[in-house]
C-alpha positions in Angstrom: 91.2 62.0 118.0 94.0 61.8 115.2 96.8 61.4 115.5 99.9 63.9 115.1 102.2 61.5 113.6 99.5 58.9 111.9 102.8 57.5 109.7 104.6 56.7 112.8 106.8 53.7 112.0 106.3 53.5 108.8 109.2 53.6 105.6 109.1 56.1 102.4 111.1 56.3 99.7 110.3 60.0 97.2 112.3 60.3 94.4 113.6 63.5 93.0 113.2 65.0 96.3 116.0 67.3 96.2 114.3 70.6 95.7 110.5 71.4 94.7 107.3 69.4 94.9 109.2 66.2 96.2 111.2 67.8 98.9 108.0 69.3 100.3 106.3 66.0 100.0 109.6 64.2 102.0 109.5 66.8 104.7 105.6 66.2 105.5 105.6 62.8 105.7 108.5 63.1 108.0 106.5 65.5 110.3 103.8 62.9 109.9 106.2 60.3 111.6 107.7 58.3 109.0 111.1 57.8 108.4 112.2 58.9 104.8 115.1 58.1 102.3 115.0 60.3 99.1 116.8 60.3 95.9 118.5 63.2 93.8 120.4 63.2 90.6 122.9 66.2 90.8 121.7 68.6 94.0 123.6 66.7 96.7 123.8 70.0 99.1 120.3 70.4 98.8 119.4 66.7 99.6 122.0 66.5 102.3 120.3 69.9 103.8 116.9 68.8 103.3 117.8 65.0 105.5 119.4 67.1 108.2 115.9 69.4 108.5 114.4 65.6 108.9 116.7 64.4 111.2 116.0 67.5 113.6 112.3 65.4 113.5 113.6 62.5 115.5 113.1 60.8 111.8 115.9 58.1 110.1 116.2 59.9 107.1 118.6 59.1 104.0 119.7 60.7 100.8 120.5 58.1 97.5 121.9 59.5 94.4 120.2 57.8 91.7 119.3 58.6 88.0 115.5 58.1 87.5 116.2 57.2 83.9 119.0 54.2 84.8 116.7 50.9 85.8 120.0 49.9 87.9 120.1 53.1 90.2 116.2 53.3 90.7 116.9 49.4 91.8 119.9 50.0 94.0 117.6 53.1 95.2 114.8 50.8 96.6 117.7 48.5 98.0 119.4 50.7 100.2 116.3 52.0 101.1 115.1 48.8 103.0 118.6 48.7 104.2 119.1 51.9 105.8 115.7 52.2 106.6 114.4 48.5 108.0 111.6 48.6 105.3 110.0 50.1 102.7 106.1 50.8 102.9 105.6 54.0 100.8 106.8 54.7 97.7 106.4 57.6 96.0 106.9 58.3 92.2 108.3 61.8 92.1 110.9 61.9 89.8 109.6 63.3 86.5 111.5 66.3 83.7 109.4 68.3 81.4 111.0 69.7 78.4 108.3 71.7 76.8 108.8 72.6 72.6 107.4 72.4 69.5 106.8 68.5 69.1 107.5 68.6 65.1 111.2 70.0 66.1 111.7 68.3 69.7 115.0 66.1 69.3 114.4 62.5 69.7 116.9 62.6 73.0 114.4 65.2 74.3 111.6 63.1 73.7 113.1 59.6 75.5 114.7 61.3 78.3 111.1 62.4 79.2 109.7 58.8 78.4 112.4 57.1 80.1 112.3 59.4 83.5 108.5 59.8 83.9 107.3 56.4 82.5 110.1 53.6 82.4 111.4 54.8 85.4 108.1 54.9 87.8 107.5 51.1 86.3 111.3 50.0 87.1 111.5 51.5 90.5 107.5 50.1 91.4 108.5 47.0 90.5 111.9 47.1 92.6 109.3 48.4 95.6 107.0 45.7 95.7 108.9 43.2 96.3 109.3 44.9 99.9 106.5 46.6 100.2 103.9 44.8 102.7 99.6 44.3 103.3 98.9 47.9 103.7 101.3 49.5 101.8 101.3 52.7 99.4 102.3 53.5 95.8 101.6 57.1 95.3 102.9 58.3 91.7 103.3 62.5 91.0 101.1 62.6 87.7 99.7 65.8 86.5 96.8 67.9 85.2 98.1 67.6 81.9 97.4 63.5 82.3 93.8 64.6 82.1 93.6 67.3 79.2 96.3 69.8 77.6 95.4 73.0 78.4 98.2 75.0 75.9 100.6 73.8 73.4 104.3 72.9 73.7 103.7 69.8 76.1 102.4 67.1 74.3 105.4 64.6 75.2 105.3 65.4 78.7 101.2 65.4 78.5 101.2 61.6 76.6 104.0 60.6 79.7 101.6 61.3 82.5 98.2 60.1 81.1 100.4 57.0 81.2 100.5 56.6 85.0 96.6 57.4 84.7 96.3 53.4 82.9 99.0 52.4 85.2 97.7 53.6 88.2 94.5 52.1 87.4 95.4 48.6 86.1 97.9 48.5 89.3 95.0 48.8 91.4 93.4 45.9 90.2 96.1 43.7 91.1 97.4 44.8 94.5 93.9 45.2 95.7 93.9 42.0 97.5 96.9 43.0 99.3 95.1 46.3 100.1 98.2 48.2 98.8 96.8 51.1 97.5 97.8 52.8 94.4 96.8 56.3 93.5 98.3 59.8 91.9 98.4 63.3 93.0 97.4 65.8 89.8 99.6 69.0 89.9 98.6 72.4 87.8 101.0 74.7 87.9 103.3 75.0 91.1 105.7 77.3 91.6 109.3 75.1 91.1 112.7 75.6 89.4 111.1 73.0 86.7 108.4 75.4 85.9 108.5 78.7 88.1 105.5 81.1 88.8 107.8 84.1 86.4 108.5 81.7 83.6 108.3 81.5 80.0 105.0 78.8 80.5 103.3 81.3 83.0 101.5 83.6 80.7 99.8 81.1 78.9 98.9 79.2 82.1 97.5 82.6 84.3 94.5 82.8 82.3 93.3 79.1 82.8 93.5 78.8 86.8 90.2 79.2 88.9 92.4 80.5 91.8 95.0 83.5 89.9 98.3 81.7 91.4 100.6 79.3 90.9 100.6 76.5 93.6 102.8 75.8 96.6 104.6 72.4 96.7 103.4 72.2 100.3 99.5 71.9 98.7 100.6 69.0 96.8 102.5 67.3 99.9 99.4 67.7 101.7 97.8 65.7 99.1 100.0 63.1 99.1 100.2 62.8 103.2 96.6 62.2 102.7 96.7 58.9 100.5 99.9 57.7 102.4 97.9 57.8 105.9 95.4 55.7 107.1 92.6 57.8 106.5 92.8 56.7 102.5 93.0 53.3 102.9 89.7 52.7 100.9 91.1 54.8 98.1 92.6 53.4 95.0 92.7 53.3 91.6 92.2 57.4 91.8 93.8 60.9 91.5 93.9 64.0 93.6 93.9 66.9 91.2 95.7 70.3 93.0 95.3 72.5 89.9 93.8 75.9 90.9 90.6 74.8 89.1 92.2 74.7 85.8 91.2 71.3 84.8 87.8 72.5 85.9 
């Protein structure tokens, strides 16, 4: 029989789990039992909201204001994790910004925020993690459909930033397997967020593309990620989940 809570006693940290798809993720692992510490960059009410909801759990829950694109704050972030929390055995890599454009007139601070939030800033705060991060553990990244092909123009930057956590999903896998820590990414299509909502400027060119007409929920990708964070997925690694709608398909 499984389990209600199969993360019981076990420590997450999601970054950029304010709002959207990582708020979602942080609230379903807590249901699934494990305590959770988030970050956030500017929306303090809605993290502060968001830890009281998991508190109401019976879960230790935090919320760390952190940058993704400073290496110090994604560092301090895993810190204070393990010291509010006891421990650290999930981390999941969240955090991400896409500024979609023209690339020929993108300006270069558009182009290295996105670079240094989605790429430098999931190997910084990895790295931080797994020094704390035991046998057994999990390294779950956010990636995206776009990591695998580009399915409209104006995205190329953000596109190039996740097919990097394919490789480094991949090659990290290689060398934690002997500490079966598992390391794999959940593919989002389009989900309804603030960062790229179901009436936005990107949704016309995206409608046409999906299997399934809609945009996604951000509970469909927590589900995702509750699945390679429990023990059910401990064989699993070195993957991806896509939740697309089909339109990588």
């Amino acid at each position: 029989m499984n389990s209600p809570t199969p993360l019981a006693g076990k420590r997450a940290l999601v970054t950029g789990a304010a709002r959207g798809i990582g708020a979602a993720i942080a609230l379903k692992l807590a249901e699934d039992g494990a305590d959770v510490a988030i970050t956030y960059e500017k929306s303090a009410v809605k993290a502060e909201a968001l830890v009281a909801e998991m508190q109401t759990l019976g879960r230790n829950a935090v919320a760390i204001q952190a940058d993704a694109a400073s290496p110090e704050a994604s560092r301090n972030a895993v810190e204070q994790t393990v010291l509010q929390l006891g421990g650290l055995d999930i981390l999941v890599n969240n955090a991400g910004v896409l500024l979609p454009g023209s690339f020929l007139e993108q300006p270069l601070e558009e182009i290295e925020l996105q670079l240094n939030v989605n790429v430098r800033g999931v190997f910084v705060i990895t790295q931080a993690a797994l020094k704390h991060i035991p046998s057994g553990g999990r390294i779950i990244s956010v990636g995206s459909n776009a990591g695998l092909s580009v399915p409209f123009a104006g995205i190329a930057v953000y596109a190039a930033t996740k097919s990097a956590l394919e490789s480094f999903t991949r090659g990290l896998a290689r060398e934690l397997g002997s500490r079966e820590i598992t390391v794999n990414l959940v593919r989002p299509g389009p989900i309804d967020t603030d960062m790229n909502p179901a009436d936005g400027p990107l949704a016309p060119s995206i409608l046409p593309s999906l299997s399934i007409a809609r945009y996604g929920k951000t509970r469909e990708v927590a589900e995702a990620v509750a699945f390679l964070a429990g023990p059910g997925a401990a064989y699993v690694t070195g993957s991806g989940i896509l939740v697309d709608g089909g339109i990588a398909a």
